[in-house]
C-alpha positions as CSV (number, residue, x, y, z in Angstrom):
1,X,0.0,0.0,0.0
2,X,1.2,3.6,-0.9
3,X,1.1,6.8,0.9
4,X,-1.2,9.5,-0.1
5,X,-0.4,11.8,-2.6
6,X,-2.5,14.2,-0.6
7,X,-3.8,13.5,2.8
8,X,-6.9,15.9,2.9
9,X,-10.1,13.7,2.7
10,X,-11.0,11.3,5.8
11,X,-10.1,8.5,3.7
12,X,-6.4,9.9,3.4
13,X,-5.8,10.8,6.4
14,X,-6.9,7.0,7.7
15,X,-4.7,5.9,5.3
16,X,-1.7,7.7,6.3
17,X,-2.7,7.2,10.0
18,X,-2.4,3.6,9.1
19,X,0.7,3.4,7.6
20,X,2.5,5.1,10.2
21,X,1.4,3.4,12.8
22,X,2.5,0.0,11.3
23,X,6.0,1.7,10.9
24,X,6.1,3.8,7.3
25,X,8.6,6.4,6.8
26,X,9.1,8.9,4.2
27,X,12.0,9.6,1.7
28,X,12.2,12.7,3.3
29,X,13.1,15.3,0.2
30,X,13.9,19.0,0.6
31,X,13.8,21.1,-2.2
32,X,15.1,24.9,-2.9
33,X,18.1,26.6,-3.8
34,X,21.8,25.2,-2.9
35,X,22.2,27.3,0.1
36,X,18.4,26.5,1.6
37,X,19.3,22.7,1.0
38,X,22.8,23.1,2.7
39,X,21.1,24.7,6.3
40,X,18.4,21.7,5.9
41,X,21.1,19.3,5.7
42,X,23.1,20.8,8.9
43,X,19.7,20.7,10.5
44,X,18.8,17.4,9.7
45,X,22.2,16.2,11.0
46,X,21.3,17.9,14.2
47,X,17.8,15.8,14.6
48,X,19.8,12.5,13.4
49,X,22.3,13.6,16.5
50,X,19.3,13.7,18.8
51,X,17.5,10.2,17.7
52,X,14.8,11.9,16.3
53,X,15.2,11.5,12.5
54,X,12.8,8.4,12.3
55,X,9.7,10.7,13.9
56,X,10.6,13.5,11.7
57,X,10.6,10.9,8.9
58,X,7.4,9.5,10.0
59,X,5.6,12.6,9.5
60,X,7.3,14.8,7.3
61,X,7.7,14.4,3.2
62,X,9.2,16.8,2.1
63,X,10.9,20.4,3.5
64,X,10.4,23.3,0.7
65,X,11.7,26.6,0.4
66,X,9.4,29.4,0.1
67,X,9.4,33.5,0.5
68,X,6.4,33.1,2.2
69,X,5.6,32.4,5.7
70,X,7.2,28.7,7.5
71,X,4.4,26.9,7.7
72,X,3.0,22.9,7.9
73,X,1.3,22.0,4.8
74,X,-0.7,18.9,6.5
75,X,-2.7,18.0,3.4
76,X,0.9,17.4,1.8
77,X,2.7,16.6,5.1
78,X,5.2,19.4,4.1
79,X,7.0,22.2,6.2
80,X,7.2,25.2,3.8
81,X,9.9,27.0,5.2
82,X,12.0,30.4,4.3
83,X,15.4,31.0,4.6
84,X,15.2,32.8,7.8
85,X,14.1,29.8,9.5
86,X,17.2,27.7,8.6
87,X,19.7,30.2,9.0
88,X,20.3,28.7,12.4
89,X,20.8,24.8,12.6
90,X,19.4,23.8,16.0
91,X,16.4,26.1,16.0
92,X,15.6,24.9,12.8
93,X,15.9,21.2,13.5
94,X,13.8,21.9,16.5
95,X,11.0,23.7,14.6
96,X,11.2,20.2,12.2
97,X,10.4,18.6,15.4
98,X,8.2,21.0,16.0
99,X,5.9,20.6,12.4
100,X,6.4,16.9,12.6
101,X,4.6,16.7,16.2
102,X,1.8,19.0,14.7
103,X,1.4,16.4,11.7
104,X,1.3,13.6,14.3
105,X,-1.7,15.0,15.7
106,X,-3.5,15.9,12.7
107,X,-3.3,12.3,11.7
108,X,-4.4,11.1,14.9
109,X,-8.0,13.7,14.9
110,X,-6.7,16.1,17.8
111,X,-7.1,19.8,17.5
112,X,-3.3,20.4,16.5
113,X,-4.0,24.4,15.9
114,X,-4.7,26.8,18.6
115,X,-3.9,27.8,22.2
116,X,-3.3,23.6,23.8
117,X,-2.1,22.7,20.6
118,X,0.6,24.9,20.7
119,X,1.5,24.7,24.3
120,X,2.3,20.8,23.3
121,X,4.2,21.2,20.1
122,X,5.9,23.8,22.1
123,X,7.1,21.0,24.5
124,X,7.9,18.7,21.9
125,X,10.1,21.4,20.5
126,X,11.5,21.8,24.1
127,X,11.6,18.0,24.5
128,X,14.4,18.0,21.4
129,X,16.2,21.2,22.1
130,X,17.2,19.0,25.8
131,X,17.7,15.7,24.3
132,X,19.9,17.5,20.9
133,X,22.0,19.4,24.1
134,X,22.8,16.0,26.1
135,X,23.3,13.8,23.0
136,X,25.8,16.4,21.1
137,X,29.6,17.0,22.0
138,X,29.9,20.1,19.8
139,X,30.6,22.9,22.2
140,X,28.8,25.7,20.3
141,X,25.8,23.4,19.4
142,X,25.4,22.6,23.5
143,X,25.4,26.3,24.1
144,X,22.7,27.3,21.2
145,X,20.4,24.8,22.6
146,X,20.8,26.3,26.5
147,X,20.2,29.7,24.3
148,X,17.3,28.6,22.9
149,X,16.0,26.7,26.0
150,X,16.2,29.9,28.0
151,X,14.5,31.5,25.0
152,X,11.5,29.2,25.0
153,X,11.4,29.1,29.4
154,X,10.9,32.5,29.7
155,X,8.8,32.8,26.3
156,X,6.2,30.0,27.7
157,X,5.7,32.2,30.9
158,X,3.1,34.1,28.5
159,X,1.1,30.7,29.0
């Protein structure tokens, strides 16, 4: 059986569902110009460093480059993303997490927009940044992770 080209209908999306949760994982693809594909790649390295390649691949298909807004294209289980958002590596990787957790939970039915929704994508984003900190030995990617954990502890005080 073959993944959805689209996963929009109910029929897709139980599809989908299926097939990941007897184990599928995507070829995941990016696509965009050289320099967009080389900060994906660095990123990518940073989620295989933390053991979470296989959930990213899970959920994710492809990673695009856009002008536009970053954003989760669910129906295509995408992450459109600009070049802003892979400029750096481990906030990028944990943003990945970040879309792939959202796509999780539009395949299983849960609200994965709004207020709750994004309180626990939040936390899976969290989640990597402190597994991606004790997993790495690369000083300077240690220290952008205790950066961006301090970013995101006193950001979530506005919950």
């Amino acid at each position: 059986m073959s993944f959805p080209k689209r996963i929009y209908t109910v029929e897709e999306v139980k599809k989908a569902k299926g097939l990941t949760d007897e184990g599928y994982k995507h070829h995941l693809r990016v696509k965009g110009s050289p320099g967009f594909k080389e900060k994906v790649k660095k990123s990518i390295a940073l989620v295989k460093t933390a053991r979470y390649y296989d959930f990213l691949r899970t959920y994710i298909r492809n990673i695009i480059e856009i002008d536009g807004l970053t954003q989760l294209r669910e129906a295509d289980a995408a992450i459109w993303a600009n070049k802003y958002a892979v400029k750096n590596p481990a906030d990028a990787a944990s943003l990945f997490i970040q879309k792939a957790s959202h796509m999780k939970e539009y395949l299983e039915g849960k609200l994965y927009y709004g207020g709750t929704a994004e309180k626990r994508s939040t936390e899976k984003r969290i989640e990597f940044l402190k597994t991606l900190k004790s997993r790495s030995r690369e000083k300077e990617i240690i220290e952008e992770c205790e950066r961006l954990l301090t970013f995101w502890s006193e950001s979530s005080l506005v919950y």
